[in-house]
PDB file of N, CA, C and O in Angstrom:
ATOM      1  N   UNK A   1      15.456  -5.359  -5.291  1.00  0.00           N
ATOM      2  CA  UNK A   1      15.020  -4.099  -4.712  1.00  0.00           C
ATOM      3  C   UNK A   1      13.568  -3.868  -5.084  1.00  0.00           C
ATOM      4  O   UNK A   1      13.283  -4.035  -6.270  1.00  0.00           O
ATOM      5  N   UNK A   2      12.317  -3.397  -3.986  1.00  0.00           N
ATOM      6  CA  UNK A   2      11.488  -3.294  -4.158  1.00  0.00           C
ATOM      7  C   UNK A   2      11.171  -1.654  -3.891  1.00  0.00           C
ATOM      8  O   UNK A   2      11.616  -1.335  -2.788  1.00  0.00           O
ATOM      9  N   UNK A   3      10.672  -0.786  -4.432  1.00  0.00           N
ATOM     10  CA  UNK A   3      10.276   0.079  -4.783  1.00  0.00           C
ATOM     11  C   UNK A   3       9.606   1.126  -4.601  1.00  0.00           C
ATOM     12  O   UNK A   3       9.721   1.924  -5.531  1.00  0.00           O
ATOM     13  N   UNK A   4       8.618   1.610  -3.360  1.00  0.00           N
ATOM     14  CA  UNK A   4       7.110   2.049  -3.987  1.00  0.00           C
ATOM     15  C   UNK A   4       7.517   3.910  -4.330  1.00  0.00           C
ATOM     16  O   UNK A   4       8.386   4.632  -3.841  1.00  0.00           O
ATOM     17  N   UNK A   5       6.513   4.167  -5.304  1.00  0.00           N
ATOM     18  CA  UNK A   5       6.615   5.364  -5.503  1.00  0.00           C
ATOM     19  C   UNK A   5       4.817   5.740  -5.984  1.00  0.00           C
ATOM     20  O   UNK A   5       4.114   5.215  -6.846  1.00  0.00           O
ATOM     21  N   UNK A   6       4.613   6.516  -5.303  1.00  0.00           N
ATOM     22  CA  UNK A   6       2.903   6.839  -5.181  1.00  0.00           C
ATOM     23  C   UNK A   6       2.365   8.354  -6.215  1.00  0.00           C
ATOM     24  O   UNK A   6       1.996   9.362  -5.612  1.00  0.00           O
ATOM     25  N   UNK A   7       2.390   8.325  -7.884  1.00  0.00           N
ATOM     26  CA  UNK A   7       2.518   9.608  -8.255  1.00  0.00           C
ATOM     27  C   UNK A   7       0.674  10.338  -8.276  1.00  0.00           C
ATOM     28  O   UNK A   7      -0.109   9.494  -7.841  1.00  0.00           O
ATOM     29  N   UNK A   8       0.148  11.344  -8.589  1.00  0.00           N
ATOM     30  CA  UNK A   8      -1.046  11.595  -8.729  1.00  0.00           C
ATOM     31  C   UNK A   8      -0.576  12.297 -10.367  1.00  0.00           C
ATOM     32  O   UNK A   8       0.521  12.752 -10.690  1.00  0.00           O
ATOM     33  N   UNK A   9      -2.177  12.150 -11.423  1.00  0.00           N
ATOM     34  CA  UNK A   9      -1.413  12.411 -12.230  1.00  0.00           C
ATOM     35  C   UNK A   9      -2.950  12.959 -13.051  1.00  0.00           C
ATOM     36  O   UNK A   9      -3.956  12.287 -12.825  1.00  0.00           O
ATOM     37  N   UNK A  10      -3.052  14.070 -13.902  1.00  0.00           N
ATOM     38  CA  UNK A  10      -4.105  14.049 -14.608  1.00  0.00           C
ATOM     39  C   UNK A  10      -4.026  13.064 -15.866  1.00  0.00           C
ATOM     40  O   UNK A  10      -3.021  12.941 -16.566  1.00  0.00           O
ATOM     41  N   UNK A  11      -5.272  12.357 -16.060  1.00  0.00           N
ATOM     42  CA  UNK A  11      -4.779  11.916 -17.441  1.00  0.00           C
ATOM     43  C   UNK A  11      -5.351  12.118 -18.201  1.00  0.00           C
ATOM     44  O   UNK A  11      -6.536  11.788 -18.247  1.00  0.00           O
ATOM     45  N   UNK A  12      -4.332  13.165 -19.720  1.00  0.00           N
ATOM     46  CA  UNK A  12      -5.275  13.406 -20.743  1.00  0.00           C
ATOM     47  C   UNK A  12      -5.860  12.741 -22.040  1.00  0.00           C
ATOM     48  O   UNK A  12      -5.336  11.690 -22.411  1.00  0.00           O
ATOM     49  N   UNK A  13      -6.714  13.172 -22.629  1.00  0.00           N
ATOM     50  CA  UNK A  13      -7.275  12.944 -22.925  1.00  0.00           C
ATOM     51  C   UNK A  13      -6.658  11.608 -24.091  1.00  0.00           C
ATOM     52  O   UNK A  13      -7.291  10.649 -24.532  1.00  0.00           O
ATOM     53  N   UNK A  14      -5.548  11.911 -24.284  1.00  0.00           N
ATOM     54  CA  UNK A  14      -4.192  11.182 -24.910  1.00  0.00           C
ATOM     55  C   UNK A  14      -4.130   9.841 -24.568  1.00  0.00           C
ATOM     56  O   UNK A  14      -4.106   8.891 -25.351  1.00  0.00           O
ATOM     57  N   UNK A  15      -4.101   9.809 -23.124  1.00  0.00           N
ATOM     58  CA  UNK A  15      -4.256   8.664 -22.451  1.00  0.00           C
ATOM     59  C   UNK A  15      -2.285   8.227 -21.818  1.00  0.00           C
ATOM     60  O   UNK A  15      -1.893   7.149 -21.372  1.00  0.00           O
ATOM     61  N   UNK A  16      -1.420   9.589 -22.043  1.00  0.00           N
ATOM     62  CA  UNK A  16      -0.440   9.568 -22.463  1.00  0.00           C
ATOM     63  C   UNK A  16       0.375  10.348 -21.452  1.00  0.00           C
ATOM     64  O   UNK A  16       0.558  11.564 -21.508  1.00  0.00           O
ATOM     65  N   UNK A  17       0.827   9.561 -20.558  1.00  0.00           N
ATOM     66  CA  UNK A  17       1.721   9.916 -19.532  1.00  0.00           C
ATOM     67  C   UNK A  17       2.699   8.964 -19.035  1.00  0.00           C
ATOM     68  O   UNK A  17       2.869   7.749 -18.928  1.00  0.00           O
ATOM     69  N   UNK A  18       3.554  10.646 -18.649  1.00  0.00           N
ATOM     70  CA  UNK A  18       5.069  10.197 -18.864  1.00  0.00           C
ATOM     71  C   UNK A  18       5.339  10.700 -17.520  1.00  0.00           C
ATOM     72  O   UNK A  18       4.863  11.596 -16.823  1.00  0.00           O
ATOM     73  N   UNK A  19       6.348   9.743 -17.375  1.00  0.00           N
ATOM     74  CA  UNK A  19       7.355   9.407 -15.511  1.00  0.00           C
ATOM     75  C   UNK A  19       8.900   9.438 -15.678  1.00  0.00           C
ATOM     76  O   UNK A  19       9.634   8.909 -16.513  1.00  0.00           O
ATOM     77  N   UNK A  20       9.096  10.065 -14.832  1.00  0.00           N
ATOM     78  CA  UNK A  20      10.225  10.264 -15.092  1.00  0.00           C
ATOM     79  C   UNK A  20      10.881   9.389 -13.498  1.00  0.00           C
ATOM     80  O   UNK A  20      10.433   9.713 -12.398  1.00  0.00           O
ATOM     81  N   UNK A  21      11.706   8.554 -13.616  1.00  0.00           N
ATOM     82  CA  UNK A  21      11.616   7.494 -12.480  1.00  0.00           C
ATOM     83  C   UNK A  21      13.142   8.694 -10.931  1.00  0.00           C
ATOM     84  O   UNK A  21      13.765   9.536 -11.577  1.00  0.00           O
ATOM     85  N   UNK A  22      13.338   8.695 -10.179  1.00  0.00           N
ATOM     86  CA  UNK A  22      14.192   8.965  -9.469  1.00  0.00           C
ATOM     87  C   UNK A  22      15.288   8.531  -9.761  1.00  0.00           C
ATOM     88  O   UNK A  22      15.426   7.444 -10.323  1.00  0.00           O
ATOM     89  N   UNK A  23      16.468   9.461  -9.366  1.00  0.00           N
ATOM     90  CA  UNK A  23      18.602   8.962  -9.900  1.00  0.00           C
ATOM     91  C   UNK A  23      18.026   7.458  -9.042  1.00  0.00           C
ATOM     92  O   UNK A  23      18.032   6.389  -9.652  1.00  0.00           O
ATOM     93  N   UNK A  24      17.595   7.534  -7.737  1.00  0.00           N
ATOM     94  CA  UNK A  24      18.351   6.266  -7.052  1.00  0.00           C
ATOM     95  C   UNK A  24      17.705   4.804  -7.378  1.00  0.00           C
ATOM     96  O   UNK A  24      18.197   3.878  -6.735  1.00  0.00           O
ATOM     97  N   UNK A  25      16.600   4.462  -8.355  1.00  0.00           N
ATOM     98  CA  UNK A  25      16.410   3.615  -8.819  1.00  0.00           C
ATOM     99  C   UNK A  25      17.410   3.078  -9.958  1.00  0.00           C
ATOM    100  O   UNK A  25      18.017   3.739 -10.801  1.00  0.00           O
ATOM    101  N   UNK A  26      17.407   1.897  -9.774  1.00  0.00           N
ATOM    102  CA  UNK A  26      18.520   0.755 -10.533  1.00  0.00           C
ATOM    103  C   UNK A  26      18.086   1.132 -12.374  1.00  0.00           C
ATOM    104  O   UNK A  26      16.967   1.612 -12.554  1.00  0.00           O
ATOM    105  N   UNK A  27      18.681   0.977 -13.198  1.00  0.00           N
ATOM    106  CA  UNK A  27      19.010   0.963 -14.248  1.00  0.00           C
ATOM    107  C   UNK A  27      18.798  -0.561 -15.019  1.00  0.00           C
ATOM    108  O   UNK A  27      19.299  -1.450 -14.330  1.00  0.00           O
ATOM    109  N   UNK A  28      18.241  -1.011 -16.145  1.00  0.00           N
ATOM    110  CA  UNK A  28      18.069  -2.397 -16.596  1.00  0.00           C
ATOM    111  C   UNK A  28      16.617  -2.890 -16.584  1.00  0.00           C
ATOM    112  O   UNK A  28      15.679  -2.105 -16.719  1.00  0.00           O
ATOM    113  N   UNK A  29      16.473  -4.070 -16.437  1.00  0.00           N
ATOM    114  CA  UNK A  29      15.362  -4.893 -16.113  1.00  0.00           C
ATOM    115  C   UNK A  29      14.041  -4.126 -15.365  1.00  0.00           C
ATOM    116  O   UNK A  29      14.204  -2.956 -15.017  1.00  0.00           O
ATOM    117  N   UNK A  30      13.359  -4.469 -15.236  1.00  0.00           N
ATOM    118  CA  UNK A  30      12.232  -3.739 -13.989  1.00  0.00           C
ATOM    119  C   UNK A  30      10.872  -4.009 -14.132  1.00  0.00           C
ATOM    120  O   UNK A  30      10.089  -3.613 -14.996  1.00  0.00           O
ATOM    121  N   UNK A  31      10.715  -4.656 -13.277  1.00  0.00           N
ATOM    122  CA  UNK A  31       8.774  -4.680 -13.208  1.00  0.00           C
ATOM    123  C   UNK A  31       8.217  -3.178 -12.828  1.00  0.00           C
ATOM    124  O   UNK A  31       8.620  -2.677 -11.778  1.00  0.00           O
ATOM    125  N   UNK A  32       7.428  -2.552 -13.546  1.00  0.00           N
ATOM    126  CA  UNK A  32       6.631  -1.454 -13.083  1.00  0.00           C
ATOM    127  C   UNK A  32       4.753  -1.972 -13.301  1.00  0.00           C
ATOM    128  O   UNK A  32       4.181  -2.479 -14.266  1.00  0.00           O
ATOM    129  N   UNK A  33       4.360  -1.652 -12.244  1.00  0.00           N
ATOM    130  CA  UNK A  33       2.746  -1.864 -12.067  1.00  0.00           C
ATOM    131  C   UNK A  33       2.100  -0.554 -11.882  1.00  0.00           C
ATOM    132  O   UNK A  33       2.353   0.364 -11.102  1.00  0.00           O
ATOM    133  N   UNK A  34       1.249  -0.688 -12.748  1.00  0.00           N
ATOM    134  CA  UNK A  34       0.361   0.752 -12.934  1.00  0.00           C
ATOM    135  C   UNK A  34      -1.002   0.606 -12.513  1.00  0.00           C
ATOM    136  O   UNK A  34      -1.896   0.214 -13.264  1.00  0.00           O
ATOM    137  N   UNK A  35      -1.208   1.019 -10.945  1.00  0.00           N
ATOM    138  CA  UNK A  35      -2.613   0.938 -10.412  1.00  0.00           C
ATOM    139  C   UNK A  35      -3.598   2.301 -10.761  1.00  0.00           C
ATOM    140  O   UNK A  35      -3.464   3.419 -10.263  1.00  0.00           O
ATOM    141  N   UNK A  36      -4.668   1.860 -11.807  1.00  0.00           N
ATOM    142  CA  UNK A  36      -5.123   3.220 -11.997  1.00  0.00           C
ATOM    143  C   UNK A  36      -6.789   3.583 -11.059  1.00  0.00           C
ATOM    144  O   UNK A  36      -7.870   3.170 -11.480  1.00  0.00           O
ATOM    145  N   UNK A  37      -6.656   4.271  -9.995  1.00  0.00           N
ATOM    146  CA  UNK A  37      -7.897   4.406  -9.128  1.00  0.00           C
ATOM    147  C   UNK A  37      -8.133   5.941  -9.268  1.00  0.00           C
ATOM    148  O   UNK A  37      -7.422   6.926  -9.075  1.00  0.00           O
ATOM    149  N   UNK A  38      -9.932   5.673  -9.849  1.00  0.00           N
ATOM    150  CA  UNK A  38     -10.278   7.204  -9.949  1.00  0.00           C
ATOM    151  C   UNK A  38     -10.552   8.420  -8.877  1.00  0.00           C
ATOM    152  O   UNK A  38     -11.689   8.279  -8.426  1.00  0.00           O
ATOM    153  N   UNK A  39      -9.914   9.529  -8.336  1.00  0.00           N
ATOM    154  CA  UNK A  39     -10.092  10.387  -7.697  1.00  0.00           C
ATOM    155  C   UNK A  39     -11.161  10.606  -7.841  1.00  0.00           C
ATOM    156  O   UNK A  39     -11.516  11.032  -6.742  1.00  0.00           O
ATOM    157  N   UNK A  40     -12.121  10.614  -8.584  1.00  0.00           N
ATOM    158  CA  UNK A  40     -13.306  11.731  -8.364  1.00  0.00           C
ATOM    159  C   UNK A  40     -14.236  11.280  -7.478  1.00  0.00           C
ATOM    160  O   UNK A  40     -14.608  10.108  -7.441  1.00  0.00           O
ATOM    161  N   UNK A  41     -14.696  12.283  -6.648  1.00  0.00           N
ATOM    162  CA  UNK A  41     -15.364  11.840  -5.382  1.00  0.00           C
ATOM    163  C   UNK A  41     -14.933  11.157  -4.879  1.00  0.00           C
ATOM    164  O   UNK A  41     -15.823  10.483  -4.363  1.00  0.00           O
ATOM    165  N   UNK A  42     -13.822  10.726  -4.575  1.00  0.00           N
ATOM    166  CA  UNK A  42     -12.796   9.952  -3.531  1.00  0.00           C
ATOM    167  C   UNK A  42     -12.706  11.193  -2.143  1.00  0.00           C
ATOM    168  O   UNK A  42     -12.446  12.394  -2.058  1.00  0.00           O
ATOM    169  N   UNK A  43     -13.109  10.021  -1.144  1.00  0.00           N
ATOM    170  CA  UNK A  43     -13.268  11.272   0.199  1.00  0.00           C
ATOM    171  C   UNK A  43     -11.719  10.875   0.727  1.00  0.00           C
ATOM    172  O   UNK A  43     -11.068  10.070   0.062  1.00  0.00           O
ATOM    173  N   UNK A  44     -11.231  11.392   1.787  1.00  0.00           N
ATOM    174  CA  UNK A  44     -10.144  11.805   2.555  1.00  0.00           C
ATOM    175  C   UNK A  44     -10.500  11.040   4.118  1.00  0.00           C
ATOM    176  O   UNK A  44     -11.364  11.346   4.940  1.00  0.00           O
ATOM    177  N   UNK A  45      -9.601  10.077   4.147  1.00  0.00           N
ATOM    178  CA  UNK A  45      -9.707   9.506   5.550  1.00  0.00           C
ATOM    179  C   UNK A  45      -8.854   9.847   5.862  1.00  0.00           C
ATOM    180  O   UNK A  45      -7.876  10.244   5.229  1.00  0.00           O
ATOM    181  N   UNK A  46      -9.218   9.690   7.906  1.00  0.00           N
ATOM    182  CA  UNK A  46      -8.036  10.470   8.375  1.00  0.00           C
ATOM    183  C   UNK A  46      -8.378   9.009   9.449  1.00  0.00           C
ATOM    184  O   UNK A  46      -9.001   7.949   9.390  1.00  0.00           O
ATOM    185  N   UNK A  47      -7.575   9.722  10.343  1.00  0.00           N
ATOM    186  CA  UNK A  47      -7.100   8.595  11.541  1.00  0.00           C
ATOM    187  C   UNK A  47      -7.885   8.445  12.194  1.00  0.00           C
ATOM    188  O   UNK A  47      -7.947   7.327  12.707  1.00  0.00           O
ATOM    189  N   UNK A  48      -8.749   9.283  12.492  1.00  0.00           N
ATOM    190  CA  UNK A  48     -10.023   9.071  13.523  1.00  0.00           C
ATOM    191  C   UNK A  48     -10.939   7.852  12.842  1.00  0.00           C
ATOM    192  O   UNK A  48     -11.388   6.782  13.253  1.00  0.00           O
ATOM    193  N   UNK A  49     -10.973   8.536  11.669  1.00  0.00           N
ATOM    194  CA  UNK A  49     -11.721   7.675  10.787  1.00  0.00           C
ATOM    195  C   UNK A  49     -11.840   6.032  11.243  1.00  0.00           C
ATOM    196  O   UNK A  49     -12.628   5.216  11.722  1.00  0.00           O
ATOM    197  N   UNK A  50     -10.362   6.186  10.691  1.00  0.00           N
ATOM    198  CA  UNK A  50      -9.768   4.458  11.323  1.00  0.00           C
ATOM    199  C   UNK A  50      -9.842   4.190  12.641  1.00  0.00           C
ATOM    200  O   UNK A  50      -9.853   2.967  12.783  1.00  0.00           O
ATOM    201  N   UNK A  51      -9.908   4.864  13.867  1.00  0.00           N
ATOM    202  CA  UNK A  51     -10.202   4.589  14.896  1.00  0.00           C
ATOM    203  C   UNK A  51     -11.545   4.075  15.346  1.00  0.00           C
ATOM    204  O   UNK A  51     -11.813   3.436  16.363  1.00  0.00           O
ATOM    205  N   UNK A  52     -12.507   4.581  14.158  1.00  0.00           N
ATOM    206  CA  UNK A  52     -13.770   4.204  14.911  1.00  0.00           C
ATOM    207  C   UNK A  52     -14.344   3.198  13.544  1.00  0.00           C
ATOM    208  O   UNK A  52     -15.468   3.260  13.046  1.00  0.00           O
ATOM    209  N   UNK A  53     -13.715   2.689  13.313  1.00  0.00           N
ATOM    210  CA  UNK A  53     -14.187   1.739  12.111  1.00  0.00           C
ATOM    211  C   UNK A  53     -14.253   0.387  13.002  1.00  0.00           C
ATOM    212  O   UNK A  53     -13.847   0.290  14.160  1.00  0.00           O
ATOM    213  N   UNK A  54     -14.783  -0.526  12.310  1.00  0.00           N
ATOM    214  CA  UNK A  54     -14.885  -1.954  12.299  1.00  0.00           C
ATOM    215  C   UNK A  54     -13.361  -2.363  12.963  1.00  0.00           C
ATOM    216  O   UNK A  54     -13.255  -2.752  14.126  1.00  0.00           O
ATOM    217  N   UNK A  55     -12.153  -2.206  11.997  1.00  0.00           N
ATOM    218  CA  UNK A  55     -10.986  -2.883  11.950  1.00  0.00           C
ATOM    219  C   UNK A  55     -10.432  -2.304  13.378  1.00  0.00           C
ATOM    220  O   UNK A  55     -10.011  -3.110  14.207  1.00  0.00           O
ATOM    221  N   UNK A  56     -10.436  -0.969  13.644  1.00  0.00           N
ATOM    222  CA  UNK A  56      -9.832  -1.391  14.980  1.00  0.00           C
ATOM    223  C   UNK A  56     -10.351  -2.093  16.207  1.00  0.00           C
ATOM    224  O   UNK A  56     -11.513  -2.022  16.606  1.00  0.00           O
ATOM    225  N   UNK A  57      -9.632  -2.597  16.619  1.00  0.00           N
ATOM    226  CA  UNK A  57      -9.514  -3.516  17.961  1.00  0.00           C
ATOM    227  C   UNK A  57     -10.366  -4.521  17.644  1.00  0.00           C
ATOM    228  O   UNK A  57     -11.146  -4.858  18.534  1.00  0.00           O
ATOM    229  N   UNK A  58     -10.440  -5.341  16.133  1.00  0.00           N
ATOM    230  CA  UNK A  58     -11.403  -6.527  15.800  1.00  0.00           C
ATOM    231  C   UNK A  58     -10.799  -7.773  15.906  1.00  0.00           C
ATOM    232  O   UNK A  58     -11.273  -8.826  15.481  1.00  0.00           O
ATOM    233  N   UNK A  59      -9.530  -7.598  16.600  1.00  0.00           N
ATOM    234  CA  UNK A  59      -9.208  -8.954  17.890  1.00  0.00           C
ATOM    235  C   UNK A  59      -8.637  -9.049  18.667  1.00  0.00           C
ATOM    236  O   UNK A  59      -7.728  -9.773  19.073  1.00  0.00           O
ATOM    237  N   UNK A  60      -9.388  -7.949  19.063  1.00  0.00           N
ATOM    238  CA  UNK A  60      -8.700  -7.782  20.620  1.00  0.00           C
ATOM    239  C   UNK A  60      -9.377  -8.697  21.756  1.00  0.00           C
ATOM    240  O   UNK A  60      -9.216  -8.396  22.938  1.00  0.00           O
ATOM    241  N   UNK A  61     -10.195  -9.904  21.354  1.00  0.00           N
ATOM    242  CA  UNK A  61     -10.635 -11.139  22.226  1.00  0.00           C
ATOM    243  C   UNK A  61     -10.313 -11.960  22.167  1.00  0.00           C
ATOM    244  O   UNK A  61     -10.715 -12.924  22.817  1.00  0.00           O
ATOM    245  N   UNK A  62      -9.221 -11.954  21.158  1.00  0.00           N
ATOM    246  CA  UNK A  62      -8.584 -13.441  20.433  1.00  0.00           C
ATOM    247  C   UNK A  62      -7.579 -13.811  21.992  1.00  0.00           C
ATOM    248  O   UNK A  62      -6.877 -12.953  22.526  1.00  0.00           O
ATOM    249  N   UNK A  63      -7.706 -15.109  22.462  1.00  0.00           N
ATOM    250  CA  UNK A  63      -6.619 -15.205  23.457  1.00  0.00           C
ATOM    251  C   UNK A  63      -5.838 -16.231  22.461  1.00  0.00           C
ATOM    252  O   UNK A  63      -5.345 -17.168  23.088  1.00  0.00           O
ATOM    253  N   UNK A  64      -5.614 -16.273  21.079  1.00  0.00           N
ATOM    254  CA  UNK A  64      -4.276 -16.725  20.376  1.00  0.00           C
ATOM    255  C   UNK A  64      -3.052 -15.968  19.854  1.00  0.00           C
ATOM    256  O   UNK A  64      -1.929 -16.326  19.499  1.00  0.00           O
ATOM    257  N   UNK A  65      -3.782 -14.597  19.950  1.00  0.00           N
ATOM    258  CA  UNK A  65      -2.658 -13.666  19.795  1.00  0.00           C
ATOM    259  C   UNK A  65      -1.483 -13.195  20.590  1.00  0.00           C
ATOM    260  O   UNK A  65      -0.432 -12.853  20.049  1.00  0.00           O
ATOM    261  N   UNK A  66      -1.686 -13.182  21.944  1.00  0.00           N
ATOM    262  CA  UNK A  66      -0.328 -12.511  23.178  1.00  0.00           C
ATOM    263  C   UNK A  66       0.003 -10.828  22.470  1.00  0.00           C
ATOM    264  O   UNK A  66      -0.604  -9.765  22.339  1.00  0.00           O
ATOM    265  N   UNK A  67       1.076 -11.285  22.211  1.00  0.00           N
ATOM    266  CA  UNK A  67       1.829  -9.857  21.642  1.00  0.00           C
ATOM    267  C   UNK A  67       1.123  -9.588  20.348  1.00  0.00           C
ATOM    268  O   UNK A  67       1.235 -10.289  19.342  1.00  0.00           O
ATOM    269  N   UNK A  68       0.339  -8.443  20.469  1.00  0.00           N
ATOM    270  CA  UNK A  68      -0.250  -8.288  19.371  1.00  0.00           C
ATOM    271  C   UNK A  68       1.085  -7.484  17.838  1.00  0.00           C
ATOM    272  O   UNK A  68       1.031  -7.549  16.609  1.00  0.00           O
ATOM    273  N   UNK A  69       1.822  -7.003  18.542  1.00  0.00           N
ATOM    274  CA  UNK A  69       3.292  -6.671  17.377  1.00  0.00           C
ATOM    275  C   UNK A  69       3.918  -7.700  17.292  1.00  0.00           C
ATOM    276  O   UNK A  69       4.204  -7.731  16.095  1.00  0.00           O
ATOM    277  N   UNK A  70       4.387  -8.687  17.804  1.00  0.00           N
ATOM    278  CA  UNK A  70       4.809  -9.858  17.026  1.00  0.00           C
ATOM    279  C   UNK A  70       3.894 -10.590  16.413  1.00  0.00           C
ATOM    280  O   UNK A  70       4.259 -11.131  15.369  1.00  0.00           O
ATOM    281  N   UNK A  71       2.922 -10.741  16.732  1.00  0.00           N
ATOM    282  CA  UNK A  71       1.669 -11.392  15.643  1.00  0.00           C
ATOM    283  C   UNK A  71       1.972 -10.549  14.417  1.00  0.00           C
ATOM    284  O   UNK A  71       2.767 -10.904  13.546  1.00  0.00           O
ATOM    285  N   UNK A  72       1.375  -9.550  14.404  1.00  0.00           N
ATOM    286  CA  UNK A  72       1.441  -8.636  12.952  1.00  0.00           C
ATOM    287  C   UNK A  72       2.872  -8.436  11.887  1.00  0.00           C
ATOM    288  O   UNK A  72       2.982  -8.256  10.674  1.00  0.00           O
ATOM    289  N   UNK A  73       3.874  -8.571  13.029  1.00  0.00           N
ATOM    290  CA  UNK A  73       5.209  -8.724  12.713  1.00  0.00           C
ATOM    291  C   UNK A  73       5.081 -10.446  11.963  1.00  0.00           C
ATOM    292  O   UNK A  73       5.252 -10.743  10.780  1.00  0.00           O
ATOM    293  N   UNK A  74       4.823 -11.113  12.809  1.00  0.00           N
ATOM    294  CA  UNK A  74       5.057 -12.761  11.984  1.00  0.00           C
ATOM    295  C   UNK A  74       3.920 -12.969  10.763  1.00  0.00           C
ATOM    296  O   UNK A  74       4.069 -13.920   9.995  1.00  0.00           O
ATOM    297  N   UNK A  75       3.005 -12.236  10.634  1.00  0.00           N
ATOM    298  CA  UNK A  75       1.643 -12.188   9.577  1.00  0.00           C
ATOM    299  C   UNK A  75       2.536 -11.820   8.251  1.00  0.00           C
ATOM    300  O   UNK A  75       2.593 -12.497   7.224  1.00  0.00           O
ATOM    301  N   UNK A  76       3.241 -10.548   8.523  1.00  0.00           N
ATOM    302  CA  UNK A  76       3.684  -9.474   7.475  1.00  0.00           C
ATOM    303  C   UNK A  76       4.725 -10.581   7.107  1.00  0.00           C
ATOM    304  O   UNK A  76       4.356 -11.155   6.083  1.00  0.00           O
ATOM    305  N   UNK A  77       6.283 -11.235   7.755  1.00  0.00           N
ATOM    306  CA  UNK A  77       6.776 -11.905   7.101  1.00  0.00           C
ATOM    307  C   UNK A  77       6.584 -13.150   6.510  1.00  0.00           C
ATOM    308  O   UNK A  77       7.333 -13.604   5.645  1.00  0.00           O
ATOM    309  N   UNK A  78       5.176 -13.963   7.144  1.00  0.00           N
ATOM    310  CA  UNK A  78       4.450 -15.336   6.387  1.00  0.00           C
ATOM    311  C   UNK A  78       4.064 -14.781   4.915  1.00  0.00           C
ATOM    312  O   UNK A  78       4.296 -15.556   3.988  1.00  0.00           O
ATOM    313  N   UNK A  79       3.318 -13.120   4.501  1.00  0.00           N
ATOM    314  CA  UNK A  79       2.768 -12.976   3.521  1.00  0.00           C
ATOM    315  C   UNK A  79       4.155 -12.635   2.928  1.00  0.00           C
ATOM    316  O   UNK A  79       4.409 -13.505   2.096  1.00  0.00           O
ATOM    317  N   UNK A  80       5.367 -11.546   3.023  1.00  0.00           N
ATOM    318  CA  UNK A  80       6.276 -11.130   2.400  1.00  0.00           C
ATOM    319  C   UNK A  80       6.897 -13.026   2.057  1.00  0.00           C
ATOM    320  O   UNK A  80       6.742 -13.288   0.864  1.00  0.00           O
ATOM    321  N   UNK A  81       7.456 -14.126   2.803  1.00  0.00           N
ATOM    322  CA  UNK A  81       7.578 -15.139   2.007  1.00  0.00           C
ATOM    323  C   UNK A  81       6.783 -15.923   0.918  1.00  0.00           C
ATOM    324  O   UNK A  81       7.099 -16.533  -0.104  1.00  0.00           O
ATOM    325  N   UNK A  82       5.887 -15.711   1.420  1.00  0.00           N
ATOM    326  CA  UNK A  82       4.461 -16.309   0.607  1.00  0.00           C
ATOM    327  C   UNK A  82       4.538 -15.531  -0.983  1.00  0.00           C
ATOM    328  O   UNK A  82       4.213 -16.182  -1.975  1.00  0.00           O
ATOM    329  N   UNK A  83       5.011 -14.044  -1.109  1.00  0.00           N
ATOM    330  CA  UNK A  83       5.014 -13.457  -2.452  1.00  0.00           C
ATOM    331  C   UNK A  83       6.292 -13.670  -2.863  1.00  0.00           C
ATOM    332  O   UNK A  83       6.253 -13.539  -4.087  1.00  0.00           O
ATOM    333  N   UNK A  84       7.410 -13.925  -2.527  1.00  0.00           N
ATOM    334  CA  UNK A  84       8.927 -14.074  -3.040  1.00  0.00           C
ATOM    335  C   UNK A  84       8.969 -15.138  -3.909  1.00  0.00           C
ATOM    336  O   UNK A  84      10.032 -15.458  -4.442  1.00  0.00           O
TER     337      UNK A  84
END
């Protein structure tokens, strides 16, 4: 079972914080990864944002793609085998 849970958290000065995990997570063993990225001055993207960036429609000339959702669909399960 894989996991994600996304918390925001102040951290004091302690360096000392505590999680309290959800009932429906498993009990025992467990990898937990602690990504620590600083909020401050972190701006707020929104969707437009992403609409007018670089990444959208940056292959939409490719004539190797066809179905661009089964491409992304077969990408996502080459990388999900690739990490197992």
């Amino acid at each position: 079972m894989v996991k994600t849970i996304n918390l925001t958290a102040n951290v004091p000065p302690s360096r000392e914080v505590r999680i309290t995990l959800p009932n429906d997570v498993p009990t025992g063993p467990a990898e937990i990864v602690v990504v620590i990225a600083s909020r401050v001055g972190a701006s707020t993207r929104t969707l437009g944002d992403l609409l007018h960036s670089e990444f959208f429609g940056m292959w939409r000339d490719r004539a190797d793609i066809g179905d661009s959702a089964e491409f992304a669909r077969r990408l996502r399960a080459e990388a999900w085998s690739r990490a197992a």
